[in-house]
N, C-alpha and C positions, 0 to 999 in steps of 0.2 A: 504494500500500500504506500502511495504518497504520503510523504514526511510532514507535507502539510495537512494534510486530510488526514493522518493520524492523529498528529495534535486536537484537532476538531473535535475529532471522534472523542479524545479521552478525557473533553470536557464536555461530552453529552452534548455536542453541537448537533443536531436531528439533520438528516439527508436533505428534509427540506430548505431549512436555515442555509448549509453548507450551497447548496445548488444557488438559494436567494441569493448569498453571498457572492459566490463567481459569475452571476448574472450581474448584476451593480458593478461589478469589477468590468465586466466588458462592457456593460454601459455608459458607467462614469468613476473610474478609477478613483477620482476627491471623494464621492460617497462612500466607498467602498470601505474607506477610512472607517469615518463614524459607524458603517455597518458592524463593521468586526470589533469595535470597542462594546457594544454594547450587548456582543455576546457572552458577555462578564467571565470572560478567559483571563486570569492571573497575570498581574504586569509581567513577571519574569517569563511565564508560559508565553506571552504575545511578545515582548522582546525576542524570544528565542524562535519563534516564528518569524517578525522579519527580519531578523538575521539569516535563516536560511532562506530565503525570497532574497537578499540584500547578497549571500554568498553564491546562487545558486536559480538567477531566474529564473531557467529552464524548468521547474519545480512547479511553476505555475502553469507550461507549459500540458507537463504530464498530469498534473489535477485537472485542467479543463480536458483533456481527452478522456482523462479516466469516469468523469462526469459524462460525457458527452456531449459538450457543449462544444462551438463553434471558436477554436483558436482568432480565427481571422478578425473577429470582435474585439480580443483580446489585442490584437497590435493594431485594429485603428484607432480603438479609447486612448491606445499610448501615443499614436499620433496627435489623434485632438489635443492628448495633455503635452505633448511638446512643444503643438503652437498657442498652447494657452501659457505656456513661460516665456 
């Protein structure tokens, strides 16, 4: 299993929430933010989370497949957010 979708899991993150989650992520990366704090995952547990997303993007890569969700979402949200900086 994904090392991020482990983490999820081993805080009772429901399939649903996780899926909500990398939908908001392909939709709009800045929400995606506040999504995931507020699935009251332990600062050290979400520190150590985007650490490996921070060591290891590709991470994301393989959770959205392993979801079945649509990669290609995923790199134009990151495009919009590069020309929003």
């Amino acid at each position: 299993m994904n090392p991020i979708l482990a983490i999820l899991k081993e805080h009772n993150i429901s399939d649903v929430q996780i899926k909500e989650l990398f939908q908001t992520l392909t939709d709009n990366p800045m929400m995606a933010m506040g999504v995931i704090t507020q699935l009251g995952i332990p600062q050290d547990k979400l520190q150590q989370l985007m650490g490996l997303v921070m060591q290891n993007p590709a991470l994301i890569k393989e959770a959205v497949d392993e979801l079945g969700l649509d990669f290609s979402k995923v790199e134009q949200a990151k495009e919009k957010l590069n020309q929003q900086q």
